[in-house]
DRENPA-3360 file (N, C-alpha, C; in nm, 2 decimals, always signed):
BEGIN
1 = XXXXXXXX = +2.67/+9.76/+1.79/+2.67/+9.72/+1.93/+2.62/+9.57/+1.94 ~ +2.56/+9.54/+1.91/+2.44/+9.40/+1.87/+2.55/+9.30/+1.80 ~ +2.63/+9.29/+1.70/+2.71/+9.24/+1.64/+2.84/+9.22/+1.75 ~ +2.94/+9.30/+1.83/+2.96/+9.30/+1.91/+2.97/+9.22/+2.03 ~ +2.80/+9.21/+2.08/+2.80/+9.15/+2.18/+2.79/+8.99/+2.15 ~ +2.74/+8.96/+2.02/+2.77/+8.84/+1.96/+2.87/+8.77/+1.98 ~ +2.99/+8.85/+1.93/+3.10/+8.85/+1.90/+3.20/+8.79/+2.03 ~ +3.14/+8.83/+2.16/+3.18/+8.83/+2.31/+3.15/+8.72/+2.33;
9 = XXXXXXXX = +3.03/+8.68/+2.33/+2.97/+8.58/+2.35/+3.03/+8.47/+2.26 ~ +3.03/+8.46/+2.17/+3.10/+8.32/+2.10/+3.25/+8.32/+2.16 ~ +3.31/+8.44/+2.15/+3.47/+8.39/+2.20/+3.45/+8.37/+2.36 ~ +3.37/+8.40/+2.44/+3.38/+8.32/+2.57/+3.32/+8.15/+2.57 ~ +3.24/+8.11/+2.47/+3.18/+7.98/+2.47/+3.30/+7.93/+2.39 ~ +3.37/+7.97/+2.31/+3.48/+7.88/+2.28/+3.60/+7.90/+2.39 ~ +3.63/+7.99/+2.42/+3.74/+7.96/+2.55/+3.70/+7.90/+2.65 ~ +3.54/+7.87/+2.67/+3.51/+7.79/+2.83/+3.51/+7.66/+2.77;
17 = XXXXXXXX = +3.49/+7.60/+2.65/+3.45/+7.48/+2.60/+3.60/+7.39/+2.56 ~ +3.70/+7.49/+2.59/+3.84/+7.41/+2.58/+3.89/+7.40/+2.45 ~ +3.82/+7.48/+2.34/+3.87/+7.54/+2.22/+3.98/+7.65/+2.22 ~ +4.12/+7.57/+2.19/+4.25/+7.66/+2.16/+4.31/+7.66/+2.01 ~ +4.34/+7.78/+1.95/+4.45/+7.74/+1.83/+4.56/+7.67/+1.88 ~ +4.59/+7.62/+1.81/+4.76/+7.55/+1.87/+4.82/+7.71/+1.86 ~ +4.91/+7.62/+1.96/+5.05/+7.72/+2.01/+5.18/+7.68/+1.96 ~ +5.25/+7.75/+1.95/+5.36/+7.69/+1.92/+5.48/+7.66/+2.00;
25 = XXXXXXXX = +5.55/+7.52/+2.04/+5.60/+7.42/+2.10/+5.71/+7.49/+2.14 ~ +5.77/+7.48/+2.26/+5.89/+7.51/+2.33/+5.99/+7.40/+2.32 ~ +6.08/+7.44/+2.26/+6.24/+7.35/+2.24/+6.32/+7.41/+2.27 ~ +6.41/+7.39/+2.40/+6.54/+7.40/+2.46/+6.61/+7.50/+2.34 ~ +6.67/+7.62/+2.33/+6.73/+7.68/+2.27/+6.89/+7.62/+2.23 ~ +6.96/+7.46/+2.30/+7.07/+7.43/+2.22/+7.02/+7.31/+2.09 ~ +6.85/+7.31/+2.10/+6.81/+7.21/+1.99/+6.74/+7.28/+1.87 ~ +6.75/+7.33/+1.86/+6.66/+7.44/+1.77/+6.73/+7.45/+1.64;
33 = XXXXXXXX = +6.82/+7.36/+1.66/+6.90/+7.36/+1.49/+6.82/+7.21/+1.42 ~ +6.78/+7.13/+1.40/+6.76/+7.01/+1.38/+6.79/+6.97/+1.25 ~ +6.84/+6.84/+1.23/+6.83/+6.75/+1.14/+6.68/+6.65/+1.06 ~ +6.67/+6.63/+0.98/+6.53/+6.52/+0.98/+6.56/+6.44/+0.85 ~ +6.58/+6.27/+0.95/+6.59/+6.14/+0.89/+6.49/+6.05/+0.91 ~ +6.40/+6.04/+0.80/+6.29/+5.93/+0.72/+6.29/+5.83/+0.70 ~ +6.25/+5.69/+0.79/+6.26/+5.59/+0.69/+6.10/+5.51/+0.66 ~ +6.11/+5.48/+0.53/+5.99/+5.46/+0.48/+5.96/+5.53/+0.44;
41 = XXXXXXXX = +5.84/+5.53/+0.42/+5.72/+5.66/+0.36/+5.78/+5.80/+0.35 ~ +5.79/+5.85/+0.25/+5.84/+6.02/+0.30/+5.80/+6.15/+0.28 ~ +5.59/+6.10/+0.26/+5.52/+6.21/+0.27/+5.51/+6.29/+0.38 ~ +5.58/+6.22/+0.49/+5.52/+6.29/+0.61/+5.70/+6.40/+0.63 ~ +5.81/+6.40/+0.54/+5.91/+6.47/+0.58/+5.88/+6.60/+0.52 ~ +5.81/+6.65/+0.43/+5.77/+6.80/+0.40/+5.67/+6.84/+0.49 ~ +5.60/+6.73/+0.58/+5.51/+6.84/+0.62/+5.57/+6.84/+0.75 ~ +5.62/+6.73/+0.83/+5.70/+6.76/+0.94/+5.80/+6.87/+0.93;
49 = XXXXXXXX = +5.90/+6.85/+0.82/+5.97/+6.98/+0.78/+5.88/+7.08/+0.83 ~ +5.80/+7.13/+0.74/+5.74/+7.29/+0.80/+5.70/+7.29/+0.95 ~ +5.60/+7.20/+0.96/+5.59/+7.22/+1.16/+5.69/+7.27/+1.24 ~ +5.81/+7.17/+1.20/+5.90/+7.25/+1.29/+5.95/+7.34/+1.24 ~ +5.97/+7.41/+1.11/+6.00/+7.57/+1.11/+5.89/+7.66/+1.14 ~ +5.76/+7.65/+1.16/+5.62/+7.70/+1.19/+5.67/+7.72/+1.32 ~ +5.70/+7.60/+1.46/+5.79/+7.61/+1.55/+5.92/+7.66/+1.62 ~ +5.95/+7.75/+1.45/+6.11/+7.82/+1.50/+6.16/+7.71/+1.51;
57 = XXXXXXXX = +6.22/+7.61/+1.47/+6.29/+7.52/+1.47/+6.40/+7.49/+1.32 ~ +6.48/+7.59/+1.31/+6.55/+7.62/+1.19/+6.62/+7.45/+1.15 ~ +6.59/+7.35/+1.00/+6.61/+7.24/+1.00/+6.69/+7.24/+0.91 ~ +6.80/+7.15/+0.91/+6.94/+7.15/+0.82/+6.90/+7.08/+0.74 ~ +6.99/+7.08/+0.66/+7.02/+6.94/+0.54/+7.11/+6.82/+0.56 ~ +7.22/+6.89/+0.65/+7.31/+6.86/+0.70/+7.32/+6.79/+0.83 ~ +7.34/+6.66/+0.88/+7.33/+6.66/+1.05/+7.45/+6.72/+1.09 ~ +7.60/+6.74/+1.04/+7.69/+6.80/+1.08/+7.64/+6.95/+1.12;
65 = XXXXXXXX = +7.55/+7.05/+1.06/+7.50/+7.18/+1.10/+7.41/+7.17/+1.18 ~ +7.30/+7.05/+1.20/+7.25/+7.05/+1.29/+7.30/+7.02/+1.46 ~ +7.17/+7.07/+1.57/+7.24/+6.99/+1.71/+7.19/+6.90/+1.73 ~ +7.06/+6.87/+1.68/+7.01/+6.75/+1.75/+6.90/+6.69/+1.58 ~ +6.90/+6.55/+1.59/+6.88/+6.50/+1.47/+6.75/+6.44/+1.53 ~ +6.61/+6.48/+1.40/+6.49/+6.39/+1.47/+6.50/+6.28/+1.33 ~ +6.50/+6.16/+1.44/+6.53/+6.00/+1.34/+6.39/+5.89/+1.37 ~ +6.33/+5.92/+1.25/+6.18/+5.85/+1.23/+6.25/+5.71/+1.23;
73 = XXXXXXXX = +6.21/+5.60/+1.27/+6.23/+5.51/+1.26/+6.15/+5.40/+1.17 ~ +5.98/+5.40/+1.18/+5.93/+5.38/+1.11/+5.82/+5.49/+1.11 ~ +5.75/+5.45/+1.04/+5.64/+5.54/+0.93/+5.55/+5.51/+0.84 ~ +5.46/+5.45/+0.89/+5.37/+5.34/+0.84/+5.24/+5.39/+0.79 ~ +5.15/+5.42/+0.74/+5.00/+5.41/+0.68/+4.99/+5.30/+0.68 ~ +4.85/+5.24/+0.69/+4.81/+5.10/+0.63/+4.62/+5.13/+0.62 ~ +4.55/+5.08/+0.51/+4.44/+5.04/+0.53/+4.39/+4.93/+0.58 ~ +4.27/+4.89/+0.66/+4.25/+4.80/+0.71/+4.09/+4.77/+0.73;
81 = XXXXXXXX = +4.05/+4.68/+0.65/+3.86/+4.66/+0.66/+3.82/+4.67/+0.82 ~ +3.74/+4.78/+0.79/+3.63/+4.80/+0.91/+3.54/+4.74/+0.92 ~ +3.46/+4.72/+0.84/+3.34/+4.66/+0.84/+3.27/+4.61/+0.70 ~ +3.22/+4.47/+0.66/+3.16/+4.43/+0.57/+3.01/+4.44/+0.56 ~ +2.91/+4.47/+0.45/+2.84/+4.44/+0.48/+2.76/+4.29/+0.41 ~ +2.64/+4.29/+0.41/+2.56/+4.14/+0.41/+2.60/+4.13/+0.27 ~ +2.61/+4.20/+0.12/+2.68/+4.15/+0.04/+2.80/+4.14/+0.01 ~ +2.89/+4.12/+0.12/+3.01/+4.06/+0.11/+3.15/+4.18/+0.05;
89 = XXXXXXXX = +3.08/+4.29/+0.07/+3.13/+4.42/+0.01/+3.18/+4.54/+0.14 ~ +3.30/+4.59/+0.10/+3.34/+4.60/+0.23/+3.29/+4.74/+0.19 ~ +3.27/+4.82/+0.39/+3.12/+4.92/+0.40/+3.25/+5.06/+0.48 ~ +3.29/+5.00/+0.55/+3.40/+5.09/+0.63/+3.56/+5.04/+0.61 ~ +3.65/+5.14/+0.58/+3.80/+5.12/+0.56/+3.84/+5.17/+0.73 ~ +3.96/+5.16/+0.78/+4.00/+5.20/+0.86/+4.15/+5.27/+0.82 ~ +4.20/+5.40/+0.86/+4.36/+5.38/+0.81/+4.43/+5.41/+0.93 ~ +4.51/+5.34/+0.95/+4.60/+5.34/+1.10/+4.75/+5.38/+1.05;
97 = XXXXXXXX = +4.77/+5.46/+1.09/+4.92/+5.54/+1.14/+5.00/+5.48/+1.23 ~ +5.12/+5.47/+1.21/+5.21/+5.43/+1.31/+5.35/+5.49/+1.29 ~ +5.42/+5.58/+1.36/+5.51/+5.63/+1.36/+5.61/+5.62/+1.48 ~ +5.73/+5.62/+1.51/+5.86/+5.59/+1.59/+5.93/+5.66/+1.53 ~ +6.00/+5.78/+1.66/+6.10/+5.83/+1.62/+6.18/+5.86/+1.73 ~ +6.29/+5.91/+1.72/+6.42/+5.95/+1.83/+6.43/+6.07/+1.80 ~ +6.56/+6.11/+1.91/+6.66/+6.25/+1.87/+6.73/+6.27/+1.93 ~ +6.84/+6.27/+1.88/+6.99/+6.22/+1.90/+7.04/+6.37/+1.89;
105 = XXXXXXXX = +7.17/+6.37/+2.00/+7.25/+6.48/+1.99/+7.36/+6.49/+1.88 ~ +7.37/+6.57/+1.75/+7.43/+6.55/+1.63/+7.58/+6.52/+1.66 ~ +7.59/+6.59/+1.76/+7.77/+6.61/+1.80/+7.83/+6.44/+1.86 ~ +7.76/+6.41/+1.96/+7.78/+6.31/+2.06/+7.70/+6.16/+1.97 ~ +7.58/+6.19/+1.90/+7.58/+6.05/+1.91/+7.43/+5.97/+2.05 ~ +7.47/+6.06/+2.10/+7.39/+6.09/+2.28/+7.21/+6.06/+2.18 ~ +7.19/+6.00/+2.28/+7.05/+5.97/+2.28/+6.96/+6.07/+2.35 ~ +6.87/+6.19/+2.31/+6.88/+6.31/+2.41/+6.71/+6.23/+2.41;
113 = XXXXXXXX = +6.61/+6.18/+2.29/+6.47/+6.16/+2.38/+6.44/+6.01/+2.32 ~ +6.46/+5.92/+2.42/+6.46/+5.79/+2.36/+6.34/+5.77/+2.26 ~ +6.32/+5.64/+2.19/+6.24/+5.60/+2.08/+6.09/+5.59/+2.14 ~ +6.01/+5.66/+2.07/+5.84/+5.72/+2.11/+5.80/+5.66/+1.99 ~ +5.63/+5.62/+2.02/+5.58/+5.55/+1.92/+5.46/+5.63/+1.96 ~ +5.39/+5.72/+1.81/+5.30/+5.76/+1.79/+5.19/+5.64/+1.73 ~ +5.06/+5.69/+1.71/+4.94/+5.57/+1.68/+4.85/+5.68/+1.67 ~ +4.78/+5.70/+1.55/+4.63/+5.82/+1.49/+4.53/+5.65/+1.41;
121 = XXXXXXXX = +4.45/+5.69/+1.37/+4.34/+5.64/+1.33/+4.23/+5.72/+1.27 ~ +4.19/+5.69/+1.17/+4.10/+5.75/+1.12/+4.01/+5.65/+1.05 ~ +3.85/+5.65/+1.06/+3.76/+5.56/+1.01/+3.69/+5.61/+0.88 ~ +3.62/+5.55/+0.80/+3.61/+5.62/+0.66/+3.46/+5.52/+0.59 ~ +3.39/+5.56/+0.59/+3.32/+5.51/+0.47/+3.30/+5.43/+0.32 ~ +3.31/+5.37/+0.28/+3.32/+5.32/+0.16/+3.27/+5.32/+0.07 ~ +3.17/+5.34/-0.03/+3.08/+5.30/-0.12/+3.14/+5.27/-0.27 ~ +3.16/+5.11/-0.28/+3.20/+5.10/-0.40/+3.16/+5.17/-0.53;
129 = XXXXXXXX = +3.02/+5.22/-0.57/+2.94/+5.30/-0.64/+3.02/+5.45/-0.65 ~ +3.08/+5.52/-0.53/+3.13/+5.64/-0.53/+3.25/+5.62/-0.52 ~ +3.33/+5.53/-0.65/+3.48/+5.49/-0.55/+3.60/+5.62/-0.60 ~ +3.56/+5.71/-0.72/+3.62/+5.84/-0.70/+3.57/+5.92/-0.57 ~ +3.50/+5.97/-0.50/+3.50/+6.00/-0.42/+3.51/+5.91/-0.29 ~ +3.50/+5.80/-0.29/+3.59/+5.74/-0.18/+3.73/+5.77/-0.19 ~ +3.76/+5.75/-0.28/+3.95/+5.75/-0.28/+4.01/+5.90/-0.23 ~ +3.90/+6.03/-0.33/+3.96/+6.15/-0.27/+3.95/+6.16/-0.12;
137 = XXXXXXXX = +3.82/+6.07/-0.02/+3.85/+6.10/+0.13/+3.96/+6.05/+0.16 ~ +3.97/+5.90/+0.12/+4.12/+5.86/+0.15/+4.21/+5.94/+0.15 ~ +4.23/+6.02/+0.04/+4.34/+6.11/+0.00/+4.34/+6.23/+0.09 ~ +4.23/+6.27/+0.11/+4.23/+6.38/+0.24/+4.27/+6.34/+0.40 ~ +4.20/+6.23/+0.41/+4.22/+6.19/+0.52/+4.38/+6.13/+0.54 ~ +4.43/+6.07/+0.40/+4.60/+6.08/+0.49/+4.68/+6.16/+0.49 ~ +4.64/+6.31/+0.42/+4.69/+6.44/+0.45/+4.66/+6.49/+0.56 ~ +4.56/+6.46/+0.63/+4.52/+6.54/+0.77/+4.58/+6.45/+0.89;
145 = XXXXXXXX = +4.58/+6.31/+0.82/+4.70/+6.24/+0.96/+4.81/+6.30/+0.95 ~ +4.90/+6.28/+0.82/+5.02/+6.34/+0.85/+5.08/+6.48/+0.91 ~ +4.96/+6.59/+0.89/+4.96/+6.68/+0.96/+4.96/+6.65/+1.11 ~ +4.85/+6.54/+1.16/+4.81/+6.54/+1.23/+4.93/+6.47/+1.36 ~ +4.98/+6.34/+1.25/+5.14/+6.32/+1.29/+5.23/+6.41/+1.33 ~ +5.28/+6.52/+1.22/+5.37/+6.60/+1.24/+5.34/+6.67/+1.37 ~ +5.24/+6.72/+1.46/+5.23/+6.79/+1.52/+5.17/+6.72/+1.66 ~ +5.20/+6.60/+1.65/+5.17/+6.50/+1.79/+5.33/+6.47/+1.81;
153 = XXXXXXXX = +5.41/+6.45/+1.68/+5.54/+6.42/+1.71/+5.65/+6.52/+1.77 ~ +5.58/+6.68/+1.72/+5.66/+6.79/+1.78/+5.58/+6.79/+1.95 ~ +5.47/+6.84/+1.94/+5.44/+6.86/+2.10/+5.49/+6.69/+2.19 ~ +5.54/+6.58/+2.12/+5.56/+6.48/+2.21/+5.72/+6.53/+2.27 ~ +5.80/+6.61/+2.10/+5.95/+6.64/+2.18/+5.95/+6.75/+2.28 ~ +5.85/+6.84/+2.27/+5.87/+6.95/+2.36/+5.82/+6.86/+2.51 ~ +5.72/+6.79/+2.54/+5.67/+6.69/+2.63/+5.81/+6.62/+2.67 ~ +5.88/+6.54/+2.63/+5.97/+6.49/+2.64/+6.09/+6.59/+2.68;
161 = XXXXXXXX = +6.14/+6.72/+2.62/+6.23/+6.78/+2.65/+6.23/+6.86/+2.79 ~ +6.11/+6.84/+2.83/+6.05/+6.93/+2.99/+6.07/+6.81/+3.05 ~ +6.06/+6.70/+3.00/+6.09/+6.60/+3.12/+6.24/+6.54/+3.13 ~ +6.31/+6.60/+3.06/+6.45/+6.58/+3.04/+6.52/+6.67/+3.14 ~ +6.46/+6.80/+3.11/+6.51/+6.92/+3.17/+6.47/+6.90/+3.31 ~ +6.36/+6.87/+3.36/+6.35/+6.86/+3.50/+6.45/+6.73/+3.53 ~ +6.40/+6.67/+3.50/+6.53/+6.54/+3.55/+6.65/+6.57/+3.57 ~ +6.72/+6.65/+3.47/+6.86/+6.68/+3.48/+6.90/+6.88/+3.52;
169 = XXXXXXXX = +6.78/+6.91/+3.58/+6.77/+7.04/+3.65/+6.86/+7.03/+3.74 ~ +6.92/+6.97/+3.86/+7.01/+6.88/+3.98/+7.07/+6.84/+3.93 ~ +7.15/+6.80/+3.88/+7.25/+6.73/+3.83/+7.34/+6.83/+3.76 ~ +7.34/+6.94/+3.72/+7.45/+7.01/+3.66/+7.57/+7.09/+3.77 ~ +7.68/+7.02/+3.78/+7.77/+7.10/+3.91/+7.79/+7.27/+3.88 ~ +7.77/+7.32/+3.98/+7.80/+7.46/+3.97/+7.95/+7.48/+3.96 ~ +8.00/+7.60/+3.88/+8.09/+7.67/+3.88/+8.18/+7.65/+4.03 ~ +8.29/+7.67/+4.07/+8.35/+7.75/+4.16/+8.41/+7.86/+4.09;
177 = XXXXXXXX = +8.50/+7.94/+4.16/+8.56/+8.10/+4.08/+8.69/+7.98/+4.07 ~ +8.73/+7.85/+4.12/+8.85/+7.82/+4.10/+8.85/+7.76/+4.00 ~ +8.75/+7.75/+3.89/+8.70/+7.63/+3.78/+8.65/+7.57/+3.79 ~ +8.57/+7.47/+3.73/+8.45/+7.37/+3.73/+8.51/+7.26/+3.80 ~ +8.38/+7.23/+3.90/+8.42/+7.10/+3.95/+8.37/+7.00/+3.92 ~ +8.44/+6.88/+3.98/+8.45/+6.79/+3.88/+8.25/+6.73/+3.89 ~ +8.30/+6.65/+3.77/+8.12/+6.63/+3.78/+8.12/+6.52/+3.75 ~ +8.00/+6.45/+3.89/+8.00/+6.25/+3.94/+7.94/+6.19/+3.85;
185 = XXXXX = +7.85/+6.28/+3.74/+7.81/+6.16/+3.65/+7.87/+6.14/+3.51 ~ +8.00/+6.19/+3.50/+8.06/+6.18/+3.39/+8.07/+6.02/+3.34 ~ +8.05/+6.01/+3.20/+8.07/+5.88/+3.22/+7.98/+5.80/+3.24 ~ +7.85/+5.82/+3.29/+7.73/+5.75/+3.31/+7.65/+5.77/+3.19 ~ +7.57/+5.71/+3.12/+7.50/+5.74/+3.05/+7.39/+5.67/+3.04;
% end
C-alpha cells in the first residue's frame, strides 16, 4: 500500500512539472510515404531514418515510391572554443548544430513546407589531462544532437503541416453532383 502511494505521488509531480514522454508526430496521411535526401554529413540520415519510421512514417529508397521527399539542405556540426583559461589552454568546447531542410511533393515537384533552419547547441568541458574522456563526451554529445535534430526536424514538419492544413482548409472547391468545379487558384502557386 505504502509503495503504491509513492508511486501516485511521483507520477502526479511529474505530470504537474510538465514532464512528458514524447508522442508521436501527426503527418497528413497523403505524406506518410517519404523520401530522405542528405547533403553533407550523413550521420544524422540513419537516425532521422528511424524517427520517422518510430513515427509511422514508412521511408523509401526511392523518391519515385515516395509522396513527399524530406531534402536536408545543409547539415553542419562544428566545434567552437568556449572558453580559455589563464594558461592559454582551452577550458570549454562548444558544438553548434545547424540543419536546413524542405519537403517537396515527389509527384509535382510542389514545394509542400518551405526551407526551415534548425540550431541545438551543446556546451562541454575540456580537460586536456582527460582528453580520452573528453573526446568520448564529444562523441556522446553528437549522438544526442542528432537525435536531438532528428526529432526537432519531425515535430517542426508536423508544426508546419497543421499550418499548411489550416491555411488551405478554405480553399479546396466542393464537389457539385454535376462534377468538380472549377477551382480559382489553379495555377497560382
Amino acid at each position: 500500500m505504502r509503495a503504491s502511494g509513492w508511486l501516485l505521488t511521483l507520477t502526479l509531480l511529474l505530470s504537474g512539472c510538465g514532464y512528458h514522454l514524447r508522442q508521436t508526430v501527426s503527418i497528413p496521411p497523403d505524406y506518410r510515404r517519404m523520401a530522405v535526401e542528405i547533403a553533407g554529413e550523413n550521420d544524422l540520415k540513419p537516425v532521422l531514418i528511424s524517427t520517422l519510421l518510430a513515427n509511422g512514417i514508412a521511408v523509401q529508397e526511392n523518391t519515385r515510391q515516395a509522396n513527399a521527399v524530406l531534402q536536408v539542405t545543409e547539415n553542419r556540426i562544428r566545434r567552437v572554443v568556449q572558453s580559455v583559461g589563464a594558461n592559454n589552454r582551452v577550458q570549454e568546447f562548444r558544438l553548434e548544430y545547424d540543419l536546413k531542410f524542405q519537403v517537396l511533393d515527389s509527384r509535382s515537384g510542389e514545394t509542400i513546407i518551405p526551407e526551415q533552419h534548425l540550431h541545438l547547441e551543446r556546451d562541454y568541458a575540456f580537460d586536456i589531462t582527460q582528453i580520452t574522456a573528453a573526446r568520448q563526451e564529444e562523441d556522446l554529445l553528437r549522438e544526442k544532437l542528432l537525435e536531438d535534430m532528428a526529432w526537432q526536424a519531425i515535430r517542426r514538419m508536423e508544426a508546419q503541416f497543421r499550418v499548411r492544413l489550416k491555411n488551405h482548409a478554405g480553399t479546396k472547391p466542393e464537389k457539385s453532383p454535376a462534377g468538380p468545379s472549377p477551382n480559382p487558384d489553379a495555377g497560382s502557386s
